[in-house]
N, C-alpha and C positions, 0 to 999 in steps of 0.2 A: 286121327288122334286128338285129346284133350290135353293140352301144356299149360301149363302156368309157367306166366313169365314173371321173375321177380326184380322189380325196376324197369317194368315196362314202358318208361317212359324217358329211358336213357338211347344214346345214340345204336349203337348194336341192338340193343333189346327190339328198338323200334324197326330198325331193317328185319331184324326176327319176324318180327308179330307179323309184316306187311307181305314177308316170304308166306309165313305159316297160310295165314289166312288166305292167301292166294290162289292157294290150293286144297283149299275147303276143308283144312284143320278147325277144330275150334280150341280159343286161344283165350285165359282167362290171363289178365294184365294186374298185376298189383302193381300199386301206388300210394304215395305218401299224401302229394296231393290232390284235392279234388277237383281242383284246376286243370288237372292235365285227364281227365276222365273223357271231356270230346276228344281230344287228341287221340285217343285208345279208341273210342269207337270209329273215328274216320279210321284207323287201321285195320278195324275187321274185329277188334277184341272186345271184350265183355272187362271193364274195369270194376276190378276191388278195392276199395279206398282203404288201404289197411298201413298203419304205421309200424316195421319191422322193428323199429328200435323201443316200443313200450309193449308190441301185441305179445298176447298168448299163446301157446303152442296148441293151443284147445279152437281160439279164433283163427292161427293161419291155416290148421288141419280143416277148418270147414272150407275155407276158399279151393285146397286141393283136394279136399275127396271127389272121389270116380276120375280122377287123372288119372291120363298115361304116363307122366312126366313132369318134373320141374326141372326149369332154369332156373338159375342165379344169374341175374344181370346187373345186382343192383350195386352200388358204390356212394361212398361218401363224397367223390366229386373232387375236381383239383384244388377250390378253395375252400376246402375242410380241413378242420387241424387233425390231432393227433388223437384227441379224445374220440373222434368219429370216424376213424380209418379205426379202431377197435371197433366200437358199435353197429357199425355197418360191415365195410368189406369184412371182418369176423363173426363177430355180433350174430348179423343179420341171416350167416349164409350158416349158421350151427342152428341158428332156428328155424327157419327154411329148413334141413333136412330133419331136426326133429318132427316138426309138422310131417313132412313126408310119408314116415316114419310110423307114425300115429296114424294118417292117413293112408296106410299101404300103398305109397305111389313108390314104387323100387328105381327106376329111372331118375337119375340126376344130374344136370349139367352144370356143373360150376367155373362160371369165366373167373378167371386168375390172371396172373400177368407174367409178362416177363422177365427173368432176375431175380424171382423168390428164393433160391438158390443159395444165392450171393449172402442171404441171413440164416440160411441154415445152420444148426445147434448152437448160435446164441449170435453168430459173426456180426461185425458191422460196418459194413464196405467203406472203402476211404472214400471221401469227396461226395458223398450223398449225401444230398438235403435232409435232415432226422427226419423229415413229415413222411420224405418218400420213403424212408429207412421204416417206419411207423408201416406205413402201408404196403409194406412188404413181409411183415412179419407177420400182420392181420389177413393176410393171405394167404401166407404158409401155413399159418395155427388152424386158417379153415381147413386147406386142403389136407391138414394133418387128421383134424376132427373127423373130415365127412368118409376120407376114403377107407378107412376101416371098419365101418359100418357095416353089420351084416346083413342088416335089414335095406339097404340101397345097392343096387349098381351105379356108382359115382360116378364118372369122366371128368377129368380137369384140362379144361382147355385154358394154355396162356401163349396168349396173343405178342407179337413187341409191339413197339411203336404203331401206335393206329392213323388214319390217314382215313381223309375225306375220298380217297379217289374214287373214280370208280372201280368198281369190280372187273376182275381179269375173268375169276371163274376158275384160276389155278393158282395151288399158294405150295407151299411144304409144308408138310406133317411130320413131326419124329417126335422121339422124348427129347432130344436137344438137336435146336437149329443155331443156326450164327444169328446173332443180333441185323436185325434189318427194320423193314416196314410192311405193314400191310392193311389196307383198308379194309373201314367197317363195313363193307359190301361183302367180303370174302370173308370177313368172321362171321356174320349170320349164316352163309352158305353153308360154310362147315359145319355151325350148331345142327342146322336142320339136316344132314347126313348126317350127322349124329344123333340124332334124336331117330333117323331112318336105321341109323345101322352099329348101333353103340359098341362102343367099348370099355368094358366095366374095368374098373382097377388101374385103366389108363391116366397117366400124366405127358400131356402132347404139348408140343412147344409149335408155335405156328408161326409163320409168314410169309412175306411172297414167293411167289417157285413157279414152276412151269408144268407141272403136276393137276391133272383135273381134279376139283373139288373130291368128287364120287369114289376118283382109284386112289387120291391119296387120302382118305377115310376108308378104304376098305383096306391098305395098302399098311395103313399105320397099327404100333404095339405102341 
């Protein structure tokens, strides 16, 4: 397969790319900075220096034509304010699928998070920081945008709590789990069954479990 990874130079994106390419995917990596472009090539990818927050829908449609697939990896980051948890986690992942879109790639993974939920139809959870309140709703607005699309097969994977550990290789899948943890070893794993074996129209809530990657992606609605 051919993926574009969007924010390939984020922590999950990068476990992505290093699965993908592993196994002789090829694997185009967008990025902001040109900086980070060896870093994408020592993972096996072909970097796009493309800025998601000014480009085109006519320039990111060129980076994905003849793909199988796009990801959404990309994120405003934990010290971004409020104006760029819109422009990115939102922004970024409505233009990503326009591109798509334009570029006939039907296939789309979009990483979300945990507790988008929690702001659904306007709410606004007690004792949350507004930033993370902010990027939770530029979450939602995507996951709202993309997956009605008729022109994509969307998937929305949200992750909770992320963790450096290593990978188990077994997490849980459903539309809702209990709040936990789970390492950016096991959320690439799953991307790529999902990218192996999709599920369109899906919103999966993930974390750690004792469930193999493979059956709990085949396993999950």
């Amino acid at each position: 397969m051919h993926i574009v990874v969007a924010g390939a130079h984020g922590q999950i994106a990068r476990r992505l790319v290093r699965l993908l390419t592993a196994r002789g995917d090829t694997v185009t990596g967008i990025v902001r900075n040109p900086d980070h472009s060896a870093d994408l090539g020592a993972d096996g990818a072909t970097p796009a220096v493309v800025d998601l927050e000014q480009a085109s829908v006519d320039q990111v449609a060129e980076v994905l034509r003849g793909a199988d697939a796009a990801v959404f990896a990309a994120g405003g980051g934990p010290g971004s304010g409020i104006a760029r948890k819109d422009t990115v986690d939102r922004g970024a992942a409505v233009l990503l699928a326009d591109a798509a879109e334009a570029a006939g790639v039907r296939r789309y993974l979009l990483v979300s998070s945990y507790g988008v939920d929690a702001v659904a139809d306007g709410a606004t959870p007690e004792g949350v920081d507004e930033t993370f309140v902010a990027y939770l709703r530029a979450k939602l607005a995507a996951e709202d945008d993309v997956l009605p699309r008729p022109g994509l097969e969307a998937t929305v994977l949200r992750p909770v709590t992320l963790t450096d550990d290593p990978g188990t290789g077994t997490v849980q899948l459903a539309r809702h789990v209990e709040r936990g943890e789970v390492s950016r070893d096991d959320v690439a794993a799953v991307l790529v069954a999902l990218l192996d074996d999709p599920r369109p129209g899906a919103v999966l809530e993930l974390t750690g479990g004792s469930t193999p990657v493979q059956q709990a992606v085949a396993e999950a609605r």
